[in-house]
C-alpha positions in Angstrom: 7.0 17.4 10.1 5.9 13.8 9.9 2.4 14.5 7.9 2.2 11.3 5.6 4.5 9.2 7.7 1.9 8.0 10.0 1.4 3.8 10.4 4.7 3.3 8.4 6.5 0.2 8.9 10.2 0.4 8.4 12.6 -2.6 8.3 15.1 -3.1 10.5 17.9 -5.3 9.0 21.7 -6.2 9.2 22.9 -5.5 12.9 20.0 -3.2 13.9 18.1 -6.4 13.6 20.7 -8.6 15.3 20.4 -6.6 18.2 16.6 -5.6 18.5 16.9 -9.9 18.3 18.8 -9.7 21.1 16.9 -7.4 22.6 13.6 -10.0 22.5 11.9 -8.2 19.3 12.7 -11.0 16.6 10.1 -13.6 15.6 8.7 -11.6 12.4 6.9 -9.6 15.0 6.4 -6.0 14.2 6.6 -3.6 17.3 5.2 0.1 17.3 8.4 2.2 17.6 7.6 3.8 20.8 7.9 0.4 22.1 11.3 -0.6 20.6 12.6 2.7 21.6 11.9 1.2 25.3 12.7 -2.3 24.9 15.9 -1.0 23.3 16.5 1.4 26.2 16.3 -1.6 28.8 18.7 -3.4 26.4 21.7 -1.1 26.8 20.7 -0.3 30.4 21.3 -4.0 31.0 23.8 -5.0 28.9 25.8 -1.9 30.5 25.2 -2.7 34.1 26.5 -6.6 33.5 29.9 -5.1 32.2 30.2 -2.9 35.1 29.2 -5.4 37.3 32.2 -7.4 35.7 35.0 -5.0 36.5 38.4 -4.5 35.5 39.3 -8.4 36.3 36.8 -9.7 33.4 39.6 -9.4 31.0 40.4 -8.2 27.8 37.3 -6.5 25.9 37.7 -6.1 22.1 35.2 -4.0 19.7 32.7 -6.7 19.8 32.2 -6.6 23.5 30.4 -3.2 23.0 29.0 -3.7 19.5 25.3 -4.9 20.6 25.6 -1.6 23.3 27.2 0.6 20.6 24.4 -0.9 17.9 21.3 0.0 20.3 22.4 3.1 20.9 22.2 4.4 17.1 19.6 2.2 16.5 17.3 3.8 19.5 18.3 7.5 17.9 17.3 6.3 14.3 14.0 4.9 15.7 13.9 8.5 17.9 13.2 9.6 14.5 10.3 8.1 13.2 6.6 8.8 13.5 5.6 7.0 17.1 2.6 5.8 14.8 5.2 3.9 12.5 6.3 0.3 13.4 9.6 -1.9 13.0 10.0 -5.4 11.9 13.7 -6.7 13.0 15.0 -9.1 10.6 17.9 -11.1 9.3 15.8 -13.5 7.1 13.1 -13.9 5.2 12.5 -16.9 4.3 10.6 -16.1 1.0 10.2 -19.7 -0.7 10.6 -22.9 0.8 14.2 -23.7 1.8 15.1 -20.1 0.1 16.5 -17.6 2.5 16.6 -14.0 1.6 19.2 -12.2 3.7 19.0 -8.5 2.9 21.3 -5.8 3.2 22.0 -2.5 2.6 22.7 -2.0 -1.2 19.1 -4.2 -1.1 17.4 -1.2 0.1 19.1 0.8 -1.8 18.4 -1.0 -5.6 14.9 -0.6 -4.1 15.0 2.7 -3.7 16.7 3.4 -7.0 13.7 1.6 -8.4 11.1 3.2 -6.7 12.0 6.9 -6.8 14.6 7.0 -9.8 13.8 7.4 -13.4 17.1 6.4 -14.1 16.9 2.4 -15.6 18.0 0.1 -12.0 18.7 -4.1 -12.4 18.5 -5.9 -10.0 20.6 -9.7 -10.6 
C-alpha cells in the first residue's frame, strides 16, 4: 500500500499545526509520525480530562473551547494514515527571508500541487 511513501515528510500547516504547537511539536522540529500520533494522543487525553475536571459550573463553552480537541482528533486519523516511516513538520511560519514571513495555507498546497502534477499552465502571484 505505502511502497514509495517511505521517509516522506509532510507538512502540517493552518490549525493542524496550531495544535500539534500546542501539543509541544512546534520549533521547526520534524517528528516521525508514529511519534505525533502519541504526542497527539496525550494532547486530547489531557485537554479532555481538564474540561471534565471543570464540570458543569465552568460556564458557557462555545466552538472554540473544543476546537484544539476536535483539531487533534482529525489530525491524529490523517497522520493514522501515513507511512510510520514518514515524518511531520508543524508550522505556521516560515520565515523564508529576513523579516519576510510566509504563512501558508491551503490553496498554497494546492497551486503546488497544480504545478507539480498538472500539465495544465498554474501562476502563482
Amino acid at each position: 500500500v505505502w511502497q514509495g511513501w517511505e521517509n516522506v515528510l509532510y507538512l502540517a500547516i493552518e490549525s493542524l499545526a496550531g495544535v500539534g504547537e500546542k501539543a509541544g511539536m512546534g520549533g521547526g522540529v520534524a517528528v516521525p509520525v508514529v511519534e505525533a500520533i502519541e504526542i497527539l494522543s496525550r494532547f486530547i487525553e489531557k485537554k479532555t480530562e481538564e474540561d471534565l475536571m471543570l464540570g458543569e459550573g465552568a460556564g458557557e463553552r462555545t466552538w472554540r473551547s473544543y476546537f484544539p480537541v476536535m483539531t487533534g482528533i482529525v489530525g491524529r486519523l490523517i497522520l493514522e494514515r501515513l507511512h510510520p516511516d514518514s515524518k511531520v513538520l508543524f508550522a505556521r511560519e516560515f520565515e523564508i527571508a529576513e523579516d519576510h514571513i510566509l504563512k501558508p495555507s491551503w490553496p498554497l498546497g494546492h497551486a503546488i500541487e497544480k504545478l507539480i502534477h498538472e500539465t495544465v499552465p498554474c501562476t502563482v502571484r
